[in-house]
Backbone as CSV, one residue per row, in Angstrom:
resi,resn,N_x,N_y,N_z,CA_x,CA_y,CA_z,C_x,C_y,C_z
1,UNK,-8.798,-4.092,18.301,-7.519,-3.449,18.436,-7.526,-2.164,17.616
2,UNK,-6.793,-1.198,17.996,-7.146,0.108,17.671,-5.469,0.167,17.219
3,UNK,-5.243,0.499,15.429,-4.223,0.820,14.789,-3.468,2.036,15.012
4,UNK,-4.391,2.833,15.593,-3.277,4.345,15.696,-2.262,4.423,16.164
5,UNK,-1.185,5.144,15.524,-0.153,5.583,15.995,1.001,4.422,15.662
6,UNK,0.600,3.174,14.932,1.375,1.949,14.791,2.238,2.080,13.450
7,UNK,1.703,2.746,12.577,1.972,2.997,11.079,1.223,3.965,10.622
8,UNK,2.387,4.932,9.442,2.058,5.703,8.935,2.462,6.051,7.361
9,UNK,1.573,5.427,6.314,1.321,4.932,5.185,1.490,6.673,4.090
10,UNK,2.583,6.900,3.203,1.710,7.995,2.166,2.312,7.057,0.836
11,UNK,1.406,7.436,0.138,0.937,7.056,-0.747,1.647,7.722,-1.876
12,UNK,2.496,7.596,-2.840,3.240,8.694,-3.673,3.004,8.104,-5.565
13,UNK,1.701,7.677,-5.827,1.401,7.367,-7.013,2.444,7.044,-8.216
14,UNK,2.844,7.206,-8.794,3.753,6.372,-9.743,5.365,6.319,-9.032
15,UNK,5.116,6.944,-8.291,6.966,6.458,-7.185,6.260,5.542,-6.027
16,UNK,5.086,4.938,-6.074,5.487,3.999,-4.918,4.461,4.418,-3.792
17,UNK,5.097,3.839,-2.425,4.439,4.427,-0.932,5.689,4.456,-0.246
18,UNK,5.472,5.165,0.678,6.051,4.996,2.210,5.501,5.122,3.355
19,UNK,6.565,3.809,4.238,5.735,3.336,4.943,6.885,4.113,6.665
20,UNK,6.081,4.301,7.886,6.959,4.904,8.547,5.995,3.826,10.221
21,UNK,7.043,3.088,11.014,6.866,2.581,12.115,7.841,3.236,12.874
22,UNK,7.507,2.866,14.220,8.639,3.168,15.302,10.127,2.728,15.138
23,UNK,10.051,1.274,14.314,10.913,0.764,14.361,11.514,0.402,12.858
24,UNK,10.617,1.222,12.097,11.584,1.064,10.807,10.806,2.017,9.766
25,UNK,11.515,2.569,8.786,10.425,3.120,7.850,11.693,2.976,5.978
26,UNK,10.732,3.390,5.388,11.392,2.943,3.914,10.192,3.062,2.605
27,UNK,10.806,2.724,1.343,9.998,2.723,0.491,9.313,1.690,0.268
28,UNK,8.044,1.496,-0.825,8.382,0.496,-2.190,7.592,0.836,-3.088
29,UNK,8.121,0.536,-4.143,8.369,0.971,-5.602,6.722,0.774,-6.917
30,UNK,6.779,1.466,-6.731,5.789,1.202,-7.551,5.384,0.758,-8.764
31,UNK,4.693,-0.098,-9.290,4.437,-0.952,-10.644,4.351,-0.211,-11.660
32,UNK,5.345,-0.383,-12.867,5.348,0.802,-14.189,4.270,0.758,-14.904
33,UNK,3.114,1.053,-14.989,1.815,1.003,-15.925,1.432,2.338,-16.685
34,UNK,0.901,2.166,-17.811,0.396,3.157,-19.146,-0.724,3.620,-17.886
35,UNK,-0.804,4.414,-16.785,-2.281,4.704,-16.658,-2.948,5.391,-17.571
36,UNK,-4.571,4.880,-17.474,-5.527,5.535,-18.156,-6.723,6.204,-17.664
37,UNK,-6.702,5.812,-16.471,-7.566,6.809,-15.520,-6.859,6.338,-13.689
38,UNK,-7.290,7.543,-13.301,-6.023,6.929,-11.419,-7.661,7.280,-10.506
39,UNK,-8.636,7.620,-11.337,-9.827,7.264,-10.335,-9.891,6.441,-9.550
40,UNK,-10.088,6.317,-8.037,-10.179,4.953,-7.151,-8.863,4.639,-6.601
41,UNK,-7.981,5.094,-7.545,-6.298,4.385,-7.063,-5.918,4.192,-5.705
42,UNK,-6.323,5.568,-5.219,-6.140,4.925,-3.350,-6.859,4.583,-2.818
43,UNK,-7.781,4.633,-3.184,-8.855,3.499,-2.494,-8.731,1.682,-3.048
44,UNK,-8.138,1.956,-3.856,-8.006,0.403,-4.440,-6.934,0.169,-3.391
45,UNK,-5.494,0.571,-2.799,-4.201,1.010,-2.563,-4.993,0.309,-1.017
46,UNK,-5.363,1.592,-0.518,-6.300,1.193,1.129,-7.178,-0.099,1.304
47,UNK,-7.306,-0.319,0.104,-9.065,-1.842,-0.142,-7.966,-3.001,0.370
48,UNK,-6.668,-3.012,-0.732,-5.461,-4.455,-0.911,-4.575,-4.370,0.374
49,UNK,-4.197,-2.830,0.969,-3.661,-2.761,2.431,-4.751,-3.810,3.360
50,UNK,-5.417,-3.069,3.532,-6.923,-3.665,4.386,-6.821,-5.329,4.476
51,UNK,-7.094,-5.614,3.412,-7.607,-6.732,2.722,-6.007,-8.198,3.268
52,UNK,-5.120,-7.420,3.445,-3.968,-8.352,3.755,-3.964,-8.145,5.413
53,UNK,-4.072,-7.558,5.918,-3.615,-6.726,7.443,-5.144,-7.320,8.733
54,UNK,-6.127,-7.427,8.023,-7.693,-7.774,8.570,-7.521,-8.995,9.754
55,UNK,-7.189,-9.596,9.703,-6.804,-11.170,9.877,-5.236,-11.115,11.060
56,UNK,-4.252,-10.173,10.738,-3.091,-10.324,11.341,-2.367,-9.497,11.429
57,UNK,-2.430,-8.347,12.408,-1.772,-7.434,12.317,-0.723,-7.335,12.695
58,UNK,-0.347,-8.643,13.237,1.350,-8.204,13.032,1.751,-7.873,11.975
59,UNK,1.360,-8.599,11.113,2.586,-7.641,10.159,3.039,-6.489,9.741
60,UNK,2.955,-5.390,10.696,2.609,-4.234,10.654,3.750,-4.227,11.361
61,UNK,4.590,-5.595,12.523,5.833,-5.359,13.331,6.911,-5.660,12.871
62,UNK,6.435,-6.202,11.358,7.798,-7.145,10.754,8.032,-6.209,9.340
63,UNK,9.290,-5.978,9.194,9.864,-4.713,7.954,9.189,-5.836,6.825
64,UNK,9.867,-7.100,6.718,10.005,-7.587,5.060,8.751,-8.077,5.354
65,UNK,7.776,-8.549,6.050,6.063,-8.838,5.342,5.223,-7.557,5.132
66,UNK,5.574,-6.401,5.941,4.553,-5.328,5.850,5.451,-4.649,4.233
67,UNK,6.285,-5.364,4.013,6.988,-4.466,2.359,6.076,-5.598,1.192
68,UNK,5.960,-7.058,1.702,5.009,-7.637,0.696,3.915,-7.202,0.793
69,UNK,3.311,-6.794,2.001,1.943,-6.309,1.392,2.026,-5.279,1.095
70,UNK,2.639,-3.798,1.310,2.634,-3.171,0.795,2.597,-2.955,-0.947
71,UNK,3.624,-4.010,-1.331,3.705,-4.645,-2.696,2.616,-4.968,-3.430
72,UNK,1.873,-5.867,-2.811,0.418,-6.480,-3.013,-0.679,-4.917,-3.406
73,UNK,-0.805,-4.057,-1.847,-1.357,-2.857,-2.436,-0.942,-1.925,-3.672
74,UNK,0.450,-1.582,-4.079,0.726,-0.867,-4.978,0.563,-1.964,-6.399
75,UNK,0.145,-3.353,-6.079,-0.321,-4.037,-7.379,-1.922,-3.901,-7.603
76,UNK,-2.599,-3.664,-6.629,-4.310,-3.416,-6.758,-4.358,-2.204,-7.392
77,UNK,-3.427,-0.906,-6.898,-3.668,0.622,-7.198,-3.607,0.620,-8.792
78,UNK,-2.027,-0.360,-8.874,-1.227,-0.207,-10.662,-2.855,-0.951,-11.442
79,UNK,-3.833,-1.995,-11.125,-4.957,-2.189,-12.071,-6.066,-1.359,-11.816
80,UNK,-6.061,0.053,-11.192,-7.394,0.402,-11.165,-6.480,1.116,-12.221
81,UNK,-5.459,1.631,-12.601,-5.119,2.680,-13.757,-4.862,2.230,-14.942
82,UNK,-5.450,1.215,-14.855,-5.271,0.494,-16.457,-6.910,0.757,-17.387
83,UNK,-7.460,1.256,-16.646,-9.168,0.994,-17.196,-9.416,2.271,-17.146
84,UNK,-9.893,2.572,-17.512,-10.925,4.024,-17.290,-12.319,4.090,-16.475
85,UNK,-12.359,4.534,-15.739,-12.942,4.105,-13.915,-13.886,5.253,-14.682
C-alpha cells in the first residue's frame, strides 16, 4: 500500500508536530525535556511514527489513535535529546 497523499506530518521540535488528513488535522504537544543534543531527533520522531503505523495503517483514519502515536513519536524524539548523540 502506497501512503501518499493520506497524511501530512511537520514536525515543530519543542512545540510538538502537526498532523494534517483529509478528514482532520491538529496538534500534539510536545514532551518538556533539558535537551542536550537534537542530533537524530527526527529520525528518532520518523523511526517511533514507522514503528507504530508498519502493521496497521489505519490508524492514519482514526483522529484519537493517530494522536497516540503521534504521542509515542514525540516520546522517542524527547530521548534522543537527552544524551549527546
Amino acid at each position: 500500500m502506497i501512503l501518499c497523499g493520506i497524511l501530512l506530518l511537520v514536525t515543530l521540535g519543542e512545540k510538538g508536530c502537526r498532523c494534517y488528513t483529509k478528514d482532520f488535522h491538529g496538534s500534539v504537544e510536545a514532551f518538556n525535556v533539558n535537551a542536550v543534543d537534537t542530533t537524530g531527533a527526527g529520525d528518532s520522531f520518523i523511526g517511533g511514527f514507522l514503528s507504530q503505523i508498519v502493521d496497521d495503517q489505519s490508524v492514519l483514519e482514526e483522529e484519537e489513535r493517530l494522536r497516540i502515536v503521534l504521542r509515542f513519536s514525540n516520546a522517542c524524539e524527547a530521548l534522543c535529546f537527552l544524551k549527546d548523540n
